[in-house]
C-alpha positions in Angstrom: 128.1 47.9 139.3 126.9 50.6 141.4 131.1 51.9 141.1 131.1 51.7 137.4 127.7 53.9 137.2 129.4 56.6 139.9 132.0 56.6 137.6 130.1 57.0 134.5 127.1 59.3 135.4 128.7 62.3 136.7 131.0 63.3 133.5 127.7 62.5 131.7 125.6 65.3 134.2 127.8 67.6 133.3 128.4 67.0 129.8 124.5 67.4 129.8 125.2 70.5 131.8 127.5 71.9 129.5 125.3 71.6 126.6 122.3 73.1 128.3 124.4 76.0 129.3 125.9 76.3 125.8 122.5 76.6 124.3 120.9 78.2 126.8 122.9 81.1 125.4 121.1 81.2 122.1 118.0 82.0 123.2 119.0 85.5 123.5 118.5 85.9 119.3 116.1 83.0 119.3 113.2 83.1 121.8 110.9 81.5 119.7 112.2 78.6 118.1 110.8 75.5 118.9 114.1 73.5 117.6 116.3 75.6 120.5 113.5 75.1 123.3 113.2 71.3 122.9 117.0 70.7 122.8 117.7 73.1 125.9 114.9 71.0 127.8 116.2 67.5 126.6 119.5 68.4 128.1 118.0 69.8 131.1 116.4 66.9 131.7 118.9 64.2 130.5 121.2 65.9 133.1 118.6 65.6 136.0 118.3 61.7 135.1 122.2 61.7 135.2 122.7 62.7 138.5 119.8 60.7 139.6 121.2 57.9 138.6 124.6 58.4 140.0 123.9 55.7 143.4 124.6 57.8 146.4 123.0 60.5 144.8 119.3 57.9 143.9 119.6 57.1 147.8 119.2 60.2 149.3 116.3 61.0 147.3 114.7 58.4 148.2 115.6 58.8 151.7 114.9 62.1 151.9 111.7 61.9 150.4 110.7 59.1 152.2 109.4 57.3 148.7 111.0 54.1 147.9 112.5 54.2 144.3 111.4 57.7 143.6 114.6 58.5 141.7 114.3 55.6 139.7 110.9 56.8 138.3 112.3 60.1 137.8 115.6 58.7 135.7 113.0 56.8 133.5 110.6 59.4 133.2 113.1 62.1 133.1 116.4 60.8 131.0 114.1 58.4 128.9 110.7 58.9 128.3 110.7 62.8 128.0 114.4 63.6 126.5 113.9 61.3 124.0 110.6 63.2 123.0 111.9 66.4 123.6 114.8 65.5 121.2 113.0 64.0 118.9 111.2 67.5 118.5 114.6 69.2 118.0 115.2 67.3 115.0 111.7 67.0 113.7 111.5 71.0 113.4 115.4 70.8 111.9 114.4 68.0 109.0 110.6 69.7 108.5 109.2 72.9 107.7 107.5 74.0 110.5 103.8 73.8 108.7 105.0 69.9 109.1 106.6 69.8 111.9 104.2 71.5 114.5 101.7 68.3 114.3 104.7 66.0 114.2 105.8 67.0 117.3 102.5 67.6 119.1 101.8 63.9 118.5 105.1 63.0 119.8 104.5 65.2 123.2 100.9 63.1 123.6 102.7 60.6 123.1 104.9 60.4 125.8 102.7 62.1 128.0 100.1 59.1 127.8 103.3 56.7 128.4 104.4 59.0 131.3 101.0 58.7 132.9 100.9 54.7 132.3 104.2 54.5 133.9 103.9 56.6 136.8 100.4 53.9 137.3 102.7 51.2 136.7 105.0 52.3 139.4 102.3 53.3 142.1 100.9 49.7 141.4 103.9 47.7 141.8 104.9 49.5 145.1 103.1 48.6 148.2 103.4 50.3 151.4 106.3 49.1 153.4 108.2 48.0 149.9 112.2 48.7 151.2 113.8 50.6 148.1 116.0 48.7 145.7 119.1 49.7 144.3 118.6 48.7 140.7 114.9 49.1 140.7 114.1 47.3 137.1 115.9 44.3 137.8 115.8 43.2 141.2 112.2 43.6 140.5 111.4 42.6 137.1 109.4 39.5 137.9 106.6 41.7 139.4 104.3 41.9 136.8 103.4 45.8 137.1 107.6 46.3 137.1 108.0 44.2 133.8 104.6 46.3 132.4 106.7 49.3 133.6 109.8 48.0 132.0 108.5 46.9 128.6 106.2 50.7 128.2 110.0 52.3 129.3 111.7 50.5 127.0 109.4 50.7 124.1 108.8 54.6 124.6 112.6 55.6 125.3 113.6 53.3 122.2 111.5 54.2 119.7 111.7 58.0 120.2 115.7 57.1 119.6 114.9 55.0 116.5 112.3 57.9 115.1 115.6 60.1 115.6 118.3 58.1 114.1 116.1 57.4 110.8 115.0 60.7 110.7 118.9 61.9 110.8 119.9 59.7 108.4 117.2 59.8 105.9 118.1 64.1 106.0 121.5 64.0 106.5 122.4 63.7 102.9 120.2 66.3 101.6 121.3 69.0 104.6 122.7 71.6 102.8 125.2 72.8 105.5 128.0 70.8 106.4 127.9 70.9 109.9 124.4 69.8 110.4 124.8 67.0 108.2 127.7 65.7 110.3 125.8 66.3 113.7 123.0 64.3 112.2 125.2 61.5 111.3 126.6 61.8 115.4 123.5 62.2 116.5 122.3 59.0 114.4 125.7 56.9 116.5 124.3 58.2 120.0 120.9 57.5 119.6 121.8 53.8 118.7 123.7 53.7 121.6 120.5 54.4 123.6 118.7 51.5 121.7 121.3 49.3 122.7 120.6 49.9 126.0 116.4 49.8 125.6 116.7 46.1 124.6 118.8 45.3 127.6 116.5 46.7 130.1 113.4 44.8 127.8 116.1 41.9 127.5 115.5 41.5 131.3 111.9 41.1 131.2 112.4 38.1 129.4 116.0 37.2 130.8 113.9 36.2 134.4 111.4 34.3 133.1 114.1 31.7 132.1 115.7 32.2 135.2 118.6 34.4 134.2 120.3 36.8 136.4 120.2 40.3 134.3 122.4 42.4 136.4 125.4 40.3 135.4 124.9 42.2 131.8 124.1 45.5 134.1 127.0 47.3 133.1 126.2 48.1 129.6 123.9 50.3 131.2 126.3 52.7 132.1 129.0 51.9 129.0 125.6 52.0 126.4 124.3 55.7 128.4 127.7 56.8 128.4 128.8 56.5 124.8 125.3 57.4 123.8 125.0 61.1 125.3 128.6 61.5 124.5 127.7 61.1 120.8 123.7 63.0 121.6 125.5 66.1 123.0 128.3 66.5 120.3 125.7 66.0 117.4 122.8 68.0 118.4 125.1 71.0 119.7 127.6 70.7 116.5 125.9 72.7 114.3 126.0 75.6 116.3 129.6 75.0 117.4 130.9 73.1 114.1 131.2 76.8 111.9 133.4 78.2 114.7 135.8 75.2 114.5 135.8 75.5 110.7 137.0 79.3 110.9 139.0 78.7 113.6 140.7 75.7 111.4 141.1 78.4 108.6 142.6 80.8 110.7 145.1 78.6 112.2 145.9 77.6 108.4 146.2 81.3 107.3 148.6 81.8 110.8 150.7 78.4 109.9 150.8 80.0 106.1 152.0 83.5 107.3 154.5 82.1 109.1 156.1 80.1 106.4 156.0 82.6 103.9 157.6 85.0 106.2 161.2 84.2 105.7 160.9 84.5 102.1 159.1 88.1 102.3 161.6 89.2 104.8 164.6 88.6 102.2 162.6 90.4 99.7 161.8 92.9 102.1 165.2 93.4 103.0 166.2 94.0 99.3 163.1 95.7 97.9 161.2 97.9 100.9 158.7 99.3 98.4 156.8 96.3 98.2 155.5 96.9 101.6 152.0 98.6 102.1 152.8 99.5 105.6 156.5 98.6 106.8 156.0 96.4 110.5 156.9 97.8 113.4 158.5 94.6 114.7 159.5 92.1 112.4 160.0 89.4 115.0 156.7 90.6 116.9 154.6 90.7 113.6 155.6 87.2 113.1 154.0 85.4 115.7 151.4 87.5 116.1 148.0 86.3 114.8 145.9 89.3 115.1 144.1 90.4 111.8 146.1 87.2 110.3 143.7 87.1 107.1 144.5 90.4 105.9 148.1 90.2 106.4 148.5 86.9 105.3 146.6 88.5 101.7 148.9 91.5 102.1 152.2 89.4 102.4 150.9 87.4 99.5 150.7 90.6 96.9 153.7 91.6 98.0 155.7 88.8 97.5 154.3 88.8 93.9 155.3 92.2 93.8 158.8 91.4 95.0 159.1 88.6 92.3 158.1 90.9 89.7 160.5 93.5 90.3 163.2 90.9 90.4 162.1 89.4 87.2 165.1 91.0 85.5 167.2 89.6 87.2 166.4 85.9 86.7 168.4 83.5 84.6 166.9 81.0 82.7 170.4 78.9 83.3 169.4 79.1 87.1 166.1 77.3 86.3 168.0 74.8 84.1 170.6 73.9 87.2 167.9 73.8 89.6 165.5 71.5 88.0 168.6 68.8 87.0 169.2 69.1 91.1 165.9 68.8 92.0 165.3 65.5 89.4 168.4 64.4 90.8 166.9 64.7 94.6 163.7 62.8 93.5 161.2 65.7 93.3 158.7 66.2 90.9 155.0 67.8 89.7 154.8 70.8 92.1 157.7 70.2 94.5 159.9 70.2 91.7 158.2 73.6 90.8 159.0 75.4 94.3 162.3 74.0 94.4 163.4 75.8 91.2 161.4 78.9 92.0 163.4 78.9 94.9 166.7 79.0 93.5 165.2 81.7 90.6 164.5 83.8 93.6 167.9 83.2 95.7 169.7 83.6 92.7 167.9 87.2 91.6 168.5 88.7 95.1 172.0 88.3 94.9 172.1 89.1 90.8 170.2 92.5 92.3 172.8 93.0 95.0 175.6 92.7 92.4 173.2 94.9 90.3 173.9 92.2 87.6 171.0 91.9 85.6 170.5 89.5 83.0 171.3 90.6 79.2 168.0 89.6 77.9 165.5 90.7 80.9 162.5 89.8 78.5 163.7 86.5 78.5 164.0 85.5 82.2 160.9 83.5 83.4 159.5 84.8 86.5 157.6 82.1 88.9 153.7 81.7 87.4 151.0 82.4 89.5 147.8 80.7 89.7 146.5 80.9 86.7 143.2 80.9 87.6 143.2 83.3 90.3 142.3 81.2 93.1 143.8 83.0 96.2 144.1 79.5 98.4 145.8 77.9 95.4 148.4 80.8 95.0 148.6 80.9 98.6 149.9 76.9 98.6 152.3 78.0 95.6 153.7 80.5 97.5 154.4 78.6 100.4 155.7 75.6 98.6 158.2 78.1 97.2 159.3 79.4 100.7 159.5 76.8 102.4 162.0 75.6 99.6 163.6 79.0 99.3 164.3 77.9 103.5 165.2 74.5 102.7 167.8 76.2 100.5 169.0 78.6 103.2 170.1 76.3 105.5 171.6 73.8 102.8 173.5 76.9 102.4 174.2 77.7 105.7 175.1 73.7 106.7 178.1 73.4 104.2 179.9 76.6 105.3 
């Protein structure tokens, strides 16, 4: 067991880590609030408590202190009794204002100060002088009355500050009006049952001896429960600072993966019509794959494909449309891939009409591809690229049967 909790517990110290660090960073703008302190000190201490518990780590405390089963009072005390408090302050001042929350969250501090006292007493009383140090500290001593007092005051404190959390997170996760937080609630609610889980196997063992069960051969949900849980704490009460930066970097990467497929269609037009450009690139090839300042030229390369398309308007046959959508039918498309498909061939067909300087007898006639009609930007940016990508599709079709 004590493998499986040196395996466990040191990812988990420095998850912890990680997160402190990543907050820590916020309190240059935010000195003051009382949400950022508590979380910073939760991970602070739920680090300390994981590096405690790692075993070679627990045994030279102890034998460098001289104490017997120091480090396990200060993984119960530390990762248990206070994180969960200090959390549970976090998310009392994110669910309340603060005229609400600043009682709230004094009562929970007394709280867990009373039941730090009362364990520390607990501890001192169940250790006489000479006591040799155990390596699982609960449960090879568990049948001492002061340990299983201990035990019980652990597990009831560390529990129900994780209960008080995940109902408070999922009676306000609904009605959080930003995305993110309502989502890192909803983690934070998974994490904090995981910690509950692994309260009522540490009470479990209180009454587990007293029918003569052995509770460390259940031991390693300790670590497997710990684990999971902080994985889930750490994600959900970080993600709402982190969560917005993934959403814009997700839009970004869209606008990039949309430049880049509406390229080849704006290079043909380009090529045939260079006063659609605002500012001609440099580098074709360079601009690209380039990413920099990739929302306004993905918005310029929009306008001036639609400026492209109008100026080839006259050159569009409504025939072309005709062919294109019995070949597309014929291919199984329909609704809006049917739509970019014949668009597609409207285009191809108007470049070369414009090459040939052929345009169509009745230029008031010739329908041009519709934009949104709305205006929505994102919507004719999908358009647009379901048109490219056919206008490519068409391309190497072309370039296949020769």
């Amino acid at each position: 067991m004590g493998d499986l909790k040196g395996v466990v517990f040191p990812p988990c110290a420095v998850l912890c880590a990680l997160a402190f660090l990543y907050k820590v960073r916020d309190l240059r703008q935010h000195r003051r609030d009382p949400a950022l302190l508590a979380l910073i000190a939760a991970f602070l201490l739920k680090g300390i408590s994981f590096t405690l518990s790692v075993p070679a780590v627990s045994a030279g405390v102890d034998r460098h202190s001289g104490v017997p089963n120091l480090a396990a009072l200060g993984i119960h005390l530390l990762g248990g009794v206070s994180s969960s408090a200090a959390i549970l302050v976090a998310v009392t001042y994110w669910v309340h204002p603060a005229r609400q929350a600043r009682p709230r969250a004094r009562a929970w501090l007394i709280a867990a100060a009373a039941c730090a006292i009362a364990m520390v007493a607990l501890w001192l009383a169940a250790e006489p002088r000479g006591h040799g140090r155990s390596a699982h500290y609960i449960l090879q001593n568990v049948a001492n009355p002061a340990v299983g007092g201990y035990t019980l005051l652990y597990a009831t404190a560390f529990g129900a500050g994780m209960l008080e959390i995940a109902l408070l997170c999922r009676r306000y996760a609904k009605a959080a009006g930003r995305q993110w937080l309502r989502w890192g609630m909803a983690t934070t609610q998974i994490g904090a049952f995981c910690c509950i889980v692994y309260c009522a196997n540490r009470a479990w063992a209180v009454i587990a001896v007293r029918f003569g069960l052995n509770p460390l051969q259940w031991e390693a949900l300790t670590p497997i429960a710990n684990g999971i849980g902080i994985l889930f704490l750490a994600a959900g009460l970080t993600m709402p600072s982190w969560g917005p930066q993934v959403s814009e970097l997700r839009r970004r990467t869209g606008n990039f993966v949309a430049y880049r497929r509406l390229h080849p269609l704006w290079r043909d037009l380009y090529s045939a019509i260079p006063d659609i450009a605002l500012s001609p690139p440099a580098s074709a090839r360079l601009d690209r794959f380039t990413p920099r300042d990739i929302d306004y030229r993905l918005y310029r390369l929009v306008i001036e494909i639609q400026d492209g398309m109008l100026v080839l308007r006259p050159y569009m046959d409504p025939e072309t449309a005709v062919a294109a959508a019995r070949s597309a039918r014929t291919a199984g498309l329909a609704g809006e891939n049917l739509d970019a498909a014949v668009h597609a061939a409207q285009v191809k067909a108007a470049l070369r009409a414009r090459k040939d300087n052929l345009p169509m007898a009745d230029a008031t006639s010739a329908a041009a591809p519709a934009a949104d009609e709305d205006g929505d930007y994102r919507g004719e940016v999908s358009r647009l690229v379901g048109v490219a990508q056919a206008y490519t599709a068409l391309g190497r079709r072309k370039r296949s049967s020769t």
